[in-house]
N, C-alpha and C positions, 0 to 999 in steps of 0.2 A: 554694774559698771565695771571697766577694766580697774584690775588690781597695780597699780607701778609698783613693784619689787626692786626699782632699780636703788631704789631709797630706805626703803623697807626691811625688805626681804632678802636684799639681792648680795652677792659676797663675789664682788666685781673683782677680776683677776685677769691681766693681759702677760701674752706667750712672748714673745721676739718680741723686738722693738718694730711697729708697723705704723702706717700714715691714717688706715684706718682703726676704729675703736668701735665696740658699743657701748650705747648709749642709753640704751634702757630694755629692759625685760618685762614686761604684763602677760596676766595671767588672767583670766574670764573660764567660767563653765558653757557651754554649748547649755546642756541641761544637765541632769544628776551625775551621769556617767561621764562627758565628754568634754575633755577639756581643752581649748583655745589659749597658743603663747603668740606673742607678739615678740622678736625681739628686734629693736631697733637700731643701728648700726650707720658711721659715718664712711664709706667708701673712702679707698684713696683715689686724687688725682690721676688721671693720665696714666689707670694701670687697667689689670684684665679686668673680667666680670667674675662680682665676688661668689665662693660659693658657698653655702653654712650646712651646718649640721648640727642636730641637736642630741644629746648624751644624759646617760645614766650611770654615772661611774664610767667606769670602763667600756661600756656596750652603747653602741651606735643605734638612735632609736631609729632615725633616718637620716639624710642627706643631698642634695640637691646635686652630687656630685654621681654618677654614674658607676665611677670604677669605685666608688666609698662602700668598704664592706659594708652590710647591716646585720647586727642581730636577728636571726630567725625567729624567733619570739614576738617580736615587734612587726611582723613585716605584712600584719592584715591589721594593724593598731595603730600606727603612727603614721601621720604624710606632713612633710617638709615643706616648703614653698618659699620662693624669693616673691614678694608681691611688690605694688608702687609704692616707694616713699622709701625704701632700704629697707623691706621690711622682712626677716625671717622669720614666717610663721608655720605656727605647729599645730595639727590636729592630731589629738591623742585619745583613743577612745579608749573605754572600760576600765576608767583610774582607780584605780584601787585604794581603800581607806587608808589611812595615817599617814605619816610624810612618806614625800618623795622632791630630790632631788631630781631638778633640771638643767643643764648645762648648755648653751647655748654657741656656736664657735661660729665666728664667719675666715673665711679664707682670703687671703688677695696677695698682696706684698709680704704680709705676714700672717698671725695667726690672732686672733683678739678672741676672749672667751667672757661670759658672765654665766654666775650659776643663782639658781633661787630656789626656793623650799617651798613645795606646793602640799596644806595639808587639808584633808580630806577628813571630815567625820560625818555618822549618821547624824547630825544635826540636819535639817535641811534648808538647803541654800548657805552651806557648810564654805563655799568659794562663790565669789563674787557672781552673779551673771552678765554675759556680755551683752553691749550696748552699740558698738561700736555700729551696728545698722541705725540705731537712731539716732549717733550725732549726726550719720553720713546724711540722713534724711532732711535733718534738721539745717546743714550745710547746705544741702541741693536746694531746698523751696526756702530758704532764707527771704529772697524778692517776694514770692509770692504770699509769705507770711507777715513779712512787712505790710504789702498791701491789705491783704484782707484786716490784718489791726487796724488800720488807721478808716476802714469803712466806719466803725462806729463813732470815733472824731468826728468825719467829718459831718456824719447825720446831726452831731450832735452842735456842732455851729451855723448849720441850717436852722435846726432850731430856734438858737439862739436869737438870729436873723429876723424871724418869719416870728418871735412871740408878740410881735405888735399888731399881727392882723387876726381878728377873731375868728375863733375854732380849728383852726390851722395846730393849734399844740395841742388837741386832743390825736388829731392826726397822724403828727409825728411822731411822740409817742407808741404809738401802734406800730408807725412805721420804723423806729426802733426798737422795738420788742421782737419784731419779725428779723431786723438786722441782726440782731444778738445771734436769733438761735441760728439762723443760716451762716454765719460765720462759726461760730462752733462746729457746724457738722461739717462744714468745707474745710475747716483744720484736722479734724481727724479723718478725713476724706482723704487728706493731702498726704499726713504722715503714716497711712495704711497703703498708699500707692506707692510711695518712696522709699518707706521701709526694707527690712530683710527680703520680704517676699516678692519685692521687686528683684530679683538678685537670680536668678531663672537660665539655666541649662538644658535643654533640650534635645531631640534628636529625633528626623521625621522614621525611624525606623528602628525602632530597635531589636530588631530580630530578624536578620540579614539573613537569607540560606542561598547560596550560591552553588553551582556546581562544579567539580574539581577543575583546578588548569582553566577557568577563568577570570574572568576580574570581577573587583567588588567594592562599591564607596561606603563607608561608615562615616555618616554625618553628626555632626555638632553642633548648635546651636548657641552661643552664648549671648546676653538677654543685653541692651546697650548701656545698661547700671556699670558694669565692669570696667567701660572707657574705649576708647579710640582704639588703645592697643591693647587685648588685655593678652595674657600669659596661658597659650595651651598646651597640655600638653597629655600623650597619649599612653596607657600601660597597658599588656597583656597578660592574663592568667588563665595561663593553659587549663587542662583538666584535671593536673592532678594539682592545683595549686601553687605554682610558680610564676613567680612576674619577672616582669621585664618591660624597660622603655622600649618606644616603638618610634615616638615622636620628644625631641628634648631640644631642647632651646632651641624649638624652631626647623629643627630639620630632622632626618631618619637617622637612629643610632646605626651602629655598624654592618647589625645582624640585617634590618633591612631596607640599606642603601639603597640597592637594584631590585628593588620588588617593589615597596612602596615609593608615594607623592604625595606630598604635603598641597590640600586645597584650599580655598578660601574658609571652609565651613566643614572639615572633616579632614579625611585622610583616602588615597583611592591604593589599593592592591589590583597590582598588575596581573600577577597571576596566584591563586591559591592555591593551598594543595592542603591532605589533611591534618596535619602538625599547624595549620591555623587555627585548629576549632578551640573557642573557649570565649571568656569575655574580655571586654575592650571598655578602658576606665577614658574616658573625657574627662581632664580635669582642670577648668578654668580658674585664673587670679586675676584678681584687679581691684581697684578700690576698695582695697580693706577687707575685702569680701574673698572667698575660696568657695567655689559650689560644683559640682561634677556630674555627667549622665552616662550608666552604663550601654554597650552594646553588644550581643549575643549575636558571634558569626559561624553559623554552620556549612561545614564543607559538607555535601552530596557526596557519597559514592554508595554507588549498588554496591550490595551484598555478593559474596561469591556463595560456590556450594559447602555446606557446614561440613565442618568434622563432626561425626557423631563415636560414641562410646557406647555399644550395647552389647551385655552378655551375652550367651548363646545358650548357656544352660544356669538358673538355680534352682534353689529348694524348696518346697512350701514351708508357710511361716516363716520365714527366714525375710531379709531387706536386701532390695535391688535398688542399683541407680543407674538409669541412663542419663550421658553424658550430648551435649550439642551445643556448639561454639563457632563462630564467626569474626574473626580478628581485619576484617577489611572493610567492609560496611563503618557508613559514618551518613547520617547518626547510628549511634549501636544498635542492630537489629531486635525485632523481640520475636521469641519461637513460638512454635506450636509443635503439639505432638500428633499422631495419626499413627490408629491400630488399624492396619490392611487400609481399608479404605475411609474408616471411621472417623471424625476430626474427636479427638479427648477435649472435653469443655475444660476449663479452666478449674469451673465449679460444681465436680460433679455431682455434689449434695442436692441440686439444685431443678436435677434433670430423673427422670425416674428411671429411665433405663441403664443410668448409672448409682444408682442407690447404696447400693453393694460393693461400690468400688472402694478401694483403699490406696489409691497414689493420688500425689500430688503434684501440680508443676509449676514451677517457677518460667514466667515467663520473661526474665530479666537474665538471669545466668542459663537458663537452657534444662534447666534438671528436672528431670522424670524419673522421682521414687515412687515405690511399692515397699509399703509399711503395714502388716506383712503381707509377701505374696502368696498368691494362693494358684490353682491350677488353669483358672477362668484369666490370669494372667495370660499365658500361652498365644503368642502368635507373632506377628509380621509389625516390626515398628521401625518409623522412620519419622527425622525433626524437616521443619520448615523455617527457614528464616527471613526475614522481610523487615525494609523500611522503605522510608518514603524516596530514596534516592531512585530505585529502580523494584522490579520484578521481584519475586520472593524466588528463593532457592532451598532444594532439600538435599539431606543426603540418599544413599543408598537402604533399602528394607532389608534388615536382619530380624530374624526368625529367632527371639526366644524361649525356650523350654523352661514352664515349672515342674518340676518333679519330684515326689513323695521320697522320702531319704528312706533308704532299704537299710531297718536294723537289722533283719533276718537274718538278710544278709553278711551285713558286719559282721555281728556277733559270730556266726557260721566262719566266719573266715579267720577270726582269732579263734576259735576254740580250731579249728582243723592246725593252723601254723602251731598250738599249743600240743595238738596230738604228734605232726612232725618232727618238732624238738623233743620230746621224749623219748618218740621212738629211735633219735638216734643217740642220744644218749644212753637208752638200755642196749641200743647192737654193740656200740662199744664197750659198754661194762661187761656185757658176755662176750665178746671174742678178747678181750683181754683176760676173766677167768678162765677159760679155757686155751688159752695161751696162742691163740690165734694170731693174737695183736702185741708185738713186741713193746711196750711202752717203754721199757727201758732204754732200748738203740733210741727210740724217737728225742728219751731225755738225754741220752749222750750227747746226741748231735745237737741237740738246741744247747746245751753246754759249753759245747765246742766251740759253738759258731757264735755264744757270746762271751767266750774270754775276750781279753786282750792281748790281741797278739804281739810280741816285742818289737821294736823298729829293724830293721835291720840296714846295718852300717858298712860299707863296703870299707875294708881296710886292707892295703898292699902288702905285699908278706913283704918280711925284714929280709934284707941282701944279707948272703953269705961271705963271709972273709975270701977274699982276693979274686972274685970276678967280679967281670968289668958289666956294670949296670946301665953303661949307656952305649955300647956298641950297637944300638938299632936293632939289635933282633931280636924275637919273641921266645923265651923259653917257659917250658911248663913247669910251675915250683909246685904243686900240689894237684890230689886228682878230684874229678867232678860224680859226683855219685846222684847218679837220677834214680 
């Protein structure tokens, strides 16, 4: 059963002064992991629509408000929901053992908050389990529960009636014996149809592939449990994991006003392109209930022709990679490799006339190592890429070389560099003994040429007693020696 905290547990605290309040906080487990809050709140009169959000300390698990930061942490963990009755509820998966602290805030006129204490241990069934589908159940076939109770009454003043004529209450008996059990089984007949499971989101497709630049419906289904109107509403999570409203209270957020249409049973894109690929959360509210259907919408485009990366010359024994990639294709293509004309299996263990081989390939990122290469390496390779939107495309064949590392060589090549530096080392120590090679002049001048040389400061000679130093003309006070 639901847990009321509002009495309990709950440590009720209101922001501004506002017209609205909450009015109660419950807590329920889903099962081991996932936990269910209820929190219940009076609206004010004659103002906006409220909007809540629920907290952890300082951190926003989620929020019903659009511009409302959220915690990154939370944001494949927690979903928010306004449902019928004023009701802000919370789905929070993978709760973590020992206390935790939940805060509950609705928005409108002003700010109204309650917070409660949800604790968690390995005991099991450590938090209440929710019920809230079987009272709803229990509400719905109320008439028809009444009725099937009262079958046995009135078998039973038949009875009554009819004990004056003989053999007739061996009868009836029988014929209540047979009432009992069929009313039993039509009672849990009843509250297994009306239950949770009654409570059903659907969608006649869930794996949409559409191709670029044109349109595409993602449908929804929600089951008639939920009510007349219930609460839809649409999210997207690209492919590297980022969401975002599509569809909120009822119409297309900002990002795709002129692209999307809001339909009776889904939503329709007018035109797609491939920054739509990823999945699409349906996420219905209504009578106490929250239930959601994913949809998976692939945009189509042909693959272009790959970039390939291949060497032109290594070593034997030594590690090669060839490199092949395609960044336009959607869905992502997967490769293949091909020597001259040969297709390379995947698995080449597997084939005999590759037995001996030593590369492998990835056919997801494109890579074609040789671990180690050898000479039987040698030749013409080129990748292929393909998927299901169009044709397969390759790049151009490049011709790589294995080739035996020449130590002979090497080594020949430093001992000769090793014979040239001496040899020139000994001509200068002989033509400097025999006085050939001046080293001395060599050392003046490298002396010379790193002293430091003084600044030199131009200074005016000093005027002589009784000429005239500013009559305009040029005289020579001293001589210039080149």
């Amino acid at each position: 059963m639901l847990n009321d905290v509002s009495l309990l547990h709950a440590a009720p605290h209101t922001g501004l002064a506002s017209a609205q309040k909450v009015t109660h906080l419950t807590y329920c487990s889903i099962d081991e992991n996932h936990l269910q809050m209820d929190c219940k709140y009076e609206p004010a009169a004659d103002s906006p629509e409220a909007t809540c959000k629920y907290m952890q300390g300082d951190r926003t698990l989620d929020a019903t408000d659009p511009n409302e930061p959220k915690d990154a942490a939370y944001k494949n963990r927690a979903t928010v929901r306004i449902i019928e009755g004023n009701n802000c509820q919370l789905r929070f998966n993978n709760l973590p053992e020992g206390k935790n602290n939940f805060t509950c805030n609705i928005k409108q006129t002003g700010t109204s908050s309650m917070t409660t204490e949800v604790e968690k241990t390995k005991q099991t069934h450590s938090i209440p389990p929710c019920s809230a589908a079987w009272s709803t159940s229990l509400q719905r076939c109320t008439g028809t529960l009444l009725g099937l109770s009262a079958l046995p009454i009135l078998l039973q003043i038949i009875e009554r009636v009819a004990t004056s004529e003989p053999g007739f209450v061996e009868k009836t008996k029988e014929l209540l014996d047979t009432a009992d059990m069929l009313v039993s089984v039509l009672l849990l007949a009843v509250l297994a149809t009306t239950g949770e499971g009654a409570f059903t989101v659907t969608s006649d497709n869930q794996n949409v592939k559409v191709k670029e630049n044109e349109g595409a419906d993602l449908t929804c289904y929600p089951s008639a449990d939920f009510g007349m109107t219930p609460r839809v509403e649409w999210k997207y999570n690209d492919l590297k994991g980022t969401q975002a409203y599509v569809i909120f209270d009822g119409k297309p957020t900002a990002r795709y006003a002129n692209r999307v249409t809001v339909l009776k049973n889904g939503v329709r894109f007018n035109k797609v392109t491939r920054a739509d690929n990823g999945e699409y959360d349906c996420e219905v509210s209504g009578s106490d209930q929250f239930k959601g259907v994913k949809v998976k919408l692939t945009v189509l485009v042909p693959v272009a022709a790959p970039v390939c990366s291949i060497p032109t010359s290594v070593t034997t024994n030594g590690k090669a990679t060839l490199g092949c990639s395609d960044n336009v294709g959607s869905p992502p293509p997967t490769y293949k490799w091909f020597k001259g004309d040969t297709l390379l299996p995947e698995n080449p263990k597997q084939f005999p006339a590759f037995q001996n081989s030593t590369y492998s390939i990835n056919t997801i990122n494109g890579n074609l190592e040789f671990s180690p290469t050898t000479k039987a390496d040698t030749g013409d390779y080129y990748c292929e890429a393909v998927n299901e939107a169009g044709p397969a495309q390759r790049c151009k064949a490049v011709r790589m070389e294995v080739q035996d590392l020449n130590t002979g060589g090497v080594v020949a090549g430093v001992i000769v560099a090793l014979l040239l530096v001496a040899l020139l080392l000994g001509g200068l120590w002989y033509a400097n003994k025999k006085g050939y090679l001046p080293i001395h002049l060599f050392m003046n001048v490298f002396f010379f040429f790193s002293k430091p040389k003084p600044a030199v400061i131009y200074q005016p000679p000093a005027s002589r007693g009784g000429e005239d130093e500013e009559d305009g003309e040029f005289r020579q006070k001293s001589s210039f020696v080149v």
